[in-house]
N, C-alpha and C positions, 0 to 999 in steps of 0.2 A: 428572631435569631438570624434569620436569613438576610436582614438588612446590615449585620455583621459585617459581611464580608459581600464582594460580588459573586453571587455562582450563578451557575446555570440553571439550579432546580427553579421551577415555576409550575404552574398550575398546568401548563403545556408540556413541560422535562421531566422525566422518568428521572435525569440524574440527580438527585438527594444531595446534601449536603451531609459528606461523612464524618462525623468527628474525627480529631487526630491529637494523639495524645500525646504530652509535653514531656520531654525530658529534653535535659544539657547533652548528653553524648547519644552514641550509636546506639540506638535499639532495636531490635528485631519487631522487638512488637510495633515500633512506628513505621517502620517499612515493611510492616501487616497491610499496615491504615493503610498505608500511601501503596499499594499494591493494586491493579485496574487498570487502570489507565495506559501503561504500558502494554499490558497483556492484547487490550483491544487496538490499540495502534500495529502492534505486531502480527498481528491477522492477516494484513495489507500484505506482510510478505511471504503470506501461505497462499497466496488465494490462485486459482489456476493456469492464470497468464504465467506465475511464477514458477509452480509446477512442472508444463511445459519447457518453458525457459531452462529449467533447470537438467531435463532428460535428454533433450537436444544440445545441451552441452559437453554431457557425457557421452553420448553417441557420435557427435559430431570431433570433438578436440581431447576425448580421456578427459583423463585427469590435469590435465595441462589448463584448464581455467578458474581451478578451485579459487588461485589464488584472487582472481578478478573480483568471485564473489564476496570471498572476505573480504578485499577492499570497496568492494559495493556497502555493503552491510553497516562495515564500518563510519562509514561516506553516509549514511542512511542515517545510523545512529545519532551523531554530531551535528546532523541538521534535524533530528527530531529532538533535543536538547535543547537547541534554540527556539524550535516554534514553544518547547513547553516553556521555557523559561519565558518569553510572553507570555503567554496565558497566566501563568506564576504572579509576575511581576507589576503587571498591568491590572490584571483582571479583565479583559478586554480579548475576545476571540481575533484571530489574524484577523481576519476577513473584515471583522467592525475595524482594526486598526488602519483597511485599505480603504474603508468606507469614508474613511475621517481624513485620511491624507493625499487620497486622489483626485483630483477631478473625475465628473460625471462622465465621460467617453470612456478616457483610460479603464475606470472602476466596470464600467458595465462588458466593456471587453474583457476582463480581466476575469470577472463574473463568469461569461459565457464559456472563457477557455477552461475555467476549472469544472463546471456542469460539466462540458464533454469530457472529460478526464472520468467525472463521475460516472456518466454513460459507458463510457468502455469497461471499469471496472465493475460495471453491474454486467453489463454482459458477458464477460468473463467467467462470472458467478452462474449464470445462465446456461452457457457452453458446457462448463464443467460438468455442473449437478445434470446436464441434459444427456450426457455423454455416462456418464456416472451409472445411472439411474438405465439406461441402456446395458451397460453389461450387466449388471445385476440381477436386470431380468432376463437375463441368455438372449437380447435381442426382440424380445416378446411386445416390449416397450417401445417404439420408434421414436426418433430420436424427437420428433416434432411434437409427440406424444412427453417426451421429458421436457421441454422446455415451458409446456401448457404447466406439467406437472409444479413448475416452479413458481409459480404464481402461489398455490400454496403457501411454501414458505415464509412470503409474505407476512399471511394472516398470522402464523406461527409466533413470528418474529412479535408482529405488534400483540400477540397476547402474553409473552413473556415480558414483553416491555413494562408490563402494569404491576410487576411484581419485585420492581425497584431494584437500584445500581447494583448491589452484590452477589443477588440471584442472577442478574444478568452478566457481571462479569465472571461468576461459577460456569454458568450455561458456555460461556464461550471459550473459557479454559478448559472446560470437558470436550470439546471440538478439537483443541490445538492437541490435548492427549492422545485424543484419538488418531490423529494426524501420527505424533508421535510413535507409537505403537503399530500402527499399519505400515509406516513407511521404514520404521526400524526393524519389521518384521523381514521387508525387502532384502533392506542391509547384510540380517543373519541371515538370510537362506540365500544369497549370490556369494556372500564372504569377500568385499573387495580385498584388493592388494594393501595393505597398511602401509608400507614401503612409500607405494608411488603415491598414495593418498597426503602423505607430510610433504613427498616433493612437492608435491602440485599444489599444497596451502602454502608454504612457505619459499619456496625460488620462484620469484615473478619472471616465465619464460615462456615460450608456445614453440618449442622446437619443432621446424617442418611445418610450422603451420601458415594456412592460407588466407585466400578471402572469406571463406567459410566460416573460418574458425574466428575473421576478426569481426564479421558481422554477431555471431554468436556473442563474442566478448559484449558487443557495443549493447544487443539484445540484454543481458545479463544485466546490466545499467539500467537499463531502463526499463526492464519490468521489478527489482528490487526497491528501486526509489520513486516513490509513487507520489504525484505531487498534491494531492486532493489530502493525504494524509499528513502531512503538516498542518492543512487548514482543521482537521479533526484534532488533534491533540493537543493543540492549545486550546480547545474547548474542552478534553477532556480533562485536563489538572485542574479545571476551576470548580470540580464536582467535589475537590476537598477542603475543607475548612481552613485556612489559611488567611493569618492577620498581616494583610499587606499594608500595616502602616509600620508592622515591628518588622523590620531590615534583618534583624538574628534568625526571624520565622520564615521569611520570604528564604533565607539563604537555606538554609534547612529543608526547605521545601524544595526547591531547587535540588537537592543532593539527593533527595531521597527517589523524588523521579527521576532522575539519570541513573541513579542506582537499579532502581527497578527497569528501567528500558536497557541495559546493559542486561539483565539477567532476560528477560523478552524477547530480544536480538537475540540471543548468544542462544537461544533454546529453538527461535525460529532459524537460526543458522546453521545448526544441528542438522535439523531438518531436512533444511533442503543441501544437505550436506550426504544426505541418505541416499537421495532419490539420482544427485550427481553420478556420487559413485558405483550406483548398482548401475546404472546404463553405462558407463566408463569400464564396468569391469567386464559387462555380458556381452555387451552390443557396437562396442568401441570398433570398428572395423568391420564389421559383416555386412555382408551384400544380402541383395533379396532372397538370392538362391539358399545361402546357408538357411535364412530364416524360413522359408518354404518348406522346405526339406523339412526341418525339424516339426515345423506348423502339421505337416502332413503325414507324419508318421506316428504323432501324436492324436489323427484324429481330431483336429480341430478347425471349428464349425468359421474361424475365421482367416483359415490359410491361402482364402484368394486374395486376399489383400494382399498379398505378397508373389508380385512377378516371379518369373523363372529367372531371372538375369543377371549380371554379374554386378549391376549399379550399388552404390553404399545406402545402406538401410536409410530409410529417413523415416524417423517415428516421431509422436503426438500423443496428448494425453490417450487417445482413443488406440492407437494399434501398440503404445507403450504398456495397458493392459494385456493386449491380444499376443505379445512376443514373452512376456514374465509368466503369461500361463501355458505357452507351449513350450518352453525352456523350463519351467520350476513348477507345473501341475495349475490344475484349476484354482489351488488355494490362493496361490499369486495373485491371479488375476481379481478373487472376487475382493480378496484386500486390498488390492489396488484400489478399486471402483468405491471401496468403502472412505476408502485416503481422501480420494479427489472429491467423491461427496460431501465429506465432513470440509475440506475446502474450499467449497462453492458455499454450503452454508454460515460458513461461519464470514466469510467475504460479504454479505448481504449486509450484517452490522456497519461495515467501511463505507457504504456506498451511500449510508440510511443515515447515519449520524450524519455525514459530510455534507450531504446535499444542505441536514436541516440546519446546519451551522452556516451553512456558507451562503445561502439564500436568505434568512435573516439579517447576517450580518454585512452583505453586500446590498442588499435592498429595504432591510428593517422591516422584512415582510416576513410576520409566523404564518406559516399554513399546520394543519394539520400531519404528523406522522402521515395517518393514513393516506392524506393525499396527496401528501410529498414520496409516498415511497410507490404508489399506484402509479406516479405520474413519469419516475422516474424508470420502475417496472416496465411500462408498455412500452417507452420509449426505447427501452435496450430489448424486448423482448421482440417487438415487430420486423429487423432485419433479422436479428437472430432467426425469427419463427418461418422466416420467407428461404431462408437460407436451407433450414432442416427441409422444409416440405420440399423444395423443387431440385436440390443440389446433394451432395451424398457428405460421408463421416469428415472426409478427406478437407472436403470446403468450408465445413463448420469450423474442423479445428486448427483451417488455414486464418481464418478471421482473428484468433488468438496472436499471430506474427503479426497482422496489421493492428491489432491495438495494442501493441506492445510497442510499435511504433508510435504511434497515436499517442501514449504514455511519455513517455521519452519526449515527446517534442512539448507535452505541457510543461516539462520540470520548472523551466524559465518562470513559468508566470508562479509557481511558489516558492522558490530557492529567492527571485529580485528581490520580493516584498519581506520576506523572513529575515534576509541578511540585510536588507536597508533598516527596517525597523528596529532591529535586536543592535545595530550599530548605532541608532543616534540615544542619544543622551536626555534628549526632550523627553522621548516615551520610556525611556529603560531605568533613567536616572542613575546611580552609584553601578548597576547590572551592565551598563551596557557593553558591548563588545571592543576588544582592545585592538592594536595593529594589525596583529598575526591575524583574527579571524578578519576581517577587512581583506587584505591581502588572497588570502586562501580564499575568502568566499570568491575572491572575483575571480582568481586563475580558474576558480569552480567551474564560474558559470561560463567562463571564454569557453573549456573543455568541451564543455556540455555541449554548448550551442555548434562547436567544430562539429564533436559527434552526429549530433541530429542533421547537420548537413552531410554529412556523408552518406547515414544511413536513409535520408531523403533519397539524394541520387543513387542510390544503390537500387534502392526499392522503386524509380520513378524508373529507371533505366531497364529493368528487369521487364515491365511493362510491354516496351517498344511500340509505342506509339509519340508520333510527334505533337500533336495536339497535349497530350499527359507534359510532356517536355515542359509546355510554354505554359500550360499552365500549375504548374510547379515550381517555374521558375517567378513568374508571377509573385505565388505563394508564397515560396521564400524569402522574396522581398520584401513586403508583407509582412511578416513573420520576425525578423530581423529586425526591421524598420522599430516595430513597439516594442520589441526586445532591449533594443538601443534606446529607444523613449523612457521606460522602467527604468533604466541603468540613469537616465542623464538625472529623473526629477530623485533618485536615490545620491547623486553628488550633488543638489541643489535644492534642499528644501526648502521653501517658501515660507518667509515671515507668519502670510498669514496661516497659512498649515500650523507653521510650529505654534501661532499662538493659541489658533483652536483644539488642539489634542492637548496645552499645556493648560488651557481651562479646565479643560475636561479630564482631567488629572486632579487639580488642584482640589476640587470637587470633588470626586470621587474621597480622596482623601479627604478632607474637611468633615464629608459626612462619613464614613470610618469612624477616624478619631472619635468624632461627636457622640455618635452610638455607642464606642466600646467605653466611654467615660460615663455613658449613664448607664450603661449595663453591670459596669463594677461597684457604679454607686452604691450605698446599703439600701435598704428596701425601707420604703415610708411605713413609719409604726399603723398599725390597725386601727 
């Protein structure tokens, strides 16, 4: 049955092939089926960098950047649309799509930039649950002591995995609820302004605002749109049954995940729509001193973190705990810690599928889960764990801004490949992308790459060392240079490119058809 269609389930993939049931019009029950996959892509925009991101907004600019996020989100959604519609269309994960149309240099650079992507967002997941897992236990826990702890989850992780696609996407929808529930409990017990909450979704403005508030904006970007998670979801639509030689089913399929990634977004946006506003309504202006004062009349055991002095609060997942339980009681704070835990775990999925998708289909090399995700683990866990043991809370969850940078400057190497491929006609066939997205994708990615130069010299300049200078500027150059390379072999496809993915097409289809024609055949008498 499995030689049906392409999927991803194998003797090696947890994910199964789910049936999906036939009807001509809209069904609820088929957008049951097709239900999953969105939900685990949307995780990428819970997970703690984004958290962060998001409290530091409201502390930093109010309500005044609401409307950035919506437009992130939405920006997020529209290119998570396109990588599934590959996966849909093709049958073929992004990453095999770059393995087939790249050259060997481009591909294995291309490779390596998306790993660190993966790297940062597992250590994110790391920071969080390490920080998490600290207040929980009133500090009993150190923080170096949390991040051992997370090795764990790990094992967690791959023993659910054995217990196939629908248990597993239950398991990670009961995280996103929890998510939901803890940080909506925020919500009602700060009570933001409703008022300024719609101005700030809906009039695109930042009045009085600064450098501050435009680094924030650019942050917001770039920890919402996460580049490794394009390469995940085009791997994840090929987990459902889907006859990609019938054009009616392919389309339909197509509909039903953007439909379902629209309700995904729209729930993780929710979200972090919570966590905006309660720092926006509580913290939007207070210096150390208010928060002191208050810390310390309360009795709480963490009110030296908070100077005497008249400077504007700057909080983090870690003292954004410590200020909602001296302002709103202890129950604040241990829901908090529950929030960001269930974030940090459920982030670990993002980082475990991506790696195994994207090192297959960029090297055609399966390893093991287990030793894809050990390998991956240590690797974010070793600065992290160097970090906790010699340096304090402050440092750990200053590393969150720098990979939210780090974030931000991969987008290029998945936004070029997604918008070139999803645009030529060779791999997309009748699917493929019209004027408008051409156009928009490219003013996308100029945008983009303007931003991350900024927030490059923003963050190199902040340093103040010359040596950082030159070689930064170095990097950029660098950085650009194959940025521009990606851009040029995307206006200039190569005969022989096109005729090797147009085999490898024709193929795939040929044997399709051939299968689903002996499958419908009647069955040889006895």
């Amino acid at each position: 049955h499995g030689e049906v269609v392409s999927t991803i389930s194998s003797s090696r993939n947890p994910l199964q092939p789910w049936g999906v049931p036939c009807h001509s019009c809209f069904s609820f029950r088929k957008l049951w089926a097709f239900t999953g996959p969105g939900f685990l892509m949307s995780i990428a925009y819970l997970d703690p960098g984004n958290i962060e991101s998001d409290l530091q907004s409201g502390a930093v600019a109010g309500f005044k950047l609401l409307w950035v996020l919506m437009l992130a989100t939405i920006i997020g959604l529209l290119l998570q649309r396109l990588a599934a519609r590959l996966g849909v269309v093709t049958g073929l994960l992004l990453a095999e799509v770059c393995n087939r149309q790249y050259q060997k240099v481009p591909r294995i650079i291309l490779w390596l930039m998306v790993e660190l992507a993966i790297i940062g967002s597992d250590m994110q997941e790391v920071i969080g649950s390490a920080i998490a897992i600290n207040l929980l236990s009133v500090g009993k826990v150190p923080l170096w002591g949390g991040v051992l702890i997370t090795i764990a989850d790990t094992f967690v992780f791959l023993f659910l995995d054995k217990y196939g696609l629908r248990k597993l996407e239950a398991f990670f929808g009961f995280l996103i609820t929890i998510m939901a529930l803890t940080f909506g409990y925020e919500y009602i017990t700060v009570k933001p302004n409703q008022e300024k909450l719609l101005k700030g979704l809906f009039i695109p403005y930042c009045q009085n605002c600064g450098t501050a508030q435009l680094e924030q904006a650019v942050g917001i970007v770039g920890a919402v749109i996460m580049p490794h998670n394009m390469y995940l979801h085009s791997a994840l639509v090929k987990s459902r049954q889907v006859n990609r030689a019938n054009k009616r089913e392919v389309r339909e399929a197509n509909k039903y995940f953007f439909i379902e990634s629209c309700i995904a977004l729209f729930v993780s946006f929710i979200i972090n729509i919570f966590v905006v506003t309660v720092f926006a309504e509580a913290f939007f202006e207070k210096t150390n001193a208010d928060v002191s004062s208050v810390c310390v009349n309360t009795s709480s055991p963490h009110s030296s973190l908070f100077p005497s002095n008249n400077k504007t609060l700057e909080v983090d997942i870690y003292k954004g705990g410590v200020v909602l339980g001296c302002y709103f009681g202890p129950a604040a704070l241990y829901i908090w810690a529950i929030g960001i835990l269930a974030a940090g775990q459920s982030s670990t999925m993002t980082g475990t599928y991506s790696g195994q998708f994207v090192m297959e289909g960029f090297l055609n090399l399966r390893w093991s889960r287990f030793a894809r995700v050990l390998l991956t683990r240590s690797i974010a866990i070793t600065p992290t764990l160097f970090v906790a043991i010699f340096q304090d809370v402050e440092h750990l969850t200053g590393m969150n801004d720098f990979l939210n940078v780090l974030m931000s400057l991969q987008l290029p190497f998945a936004l070029i490949p997604v918008l070139t491929f999803t645009s030529l006609p060779s791999v997309m066939n009748d699917f493929a992308n019209g004027l408008f997205w051409k156009v928009a994708g490219g003013v996308l990615i100029l945008l983009i790459c303007s931003v991350n130069m900024y927030f490059v010299v923003d963050y190199v300049r902040a340093l103040n060392h010359v040596a950082l200078y030159v070689g930064a500027a170095v990097l950029s150059v660098i950085y650009l240079s194959f940025v521009a390379y990606l851009v040029s072999l995307a206006q200039a496809e190569t005969p022989c490119r096109q005729d090797k993915l147009m085999d490898l097409f024709h193929r795939r289809y040929h044997r399709i058809v051939s299968v689903g024609k002996a499958l419908e055949a009647p069955p040889a008498p006895p």
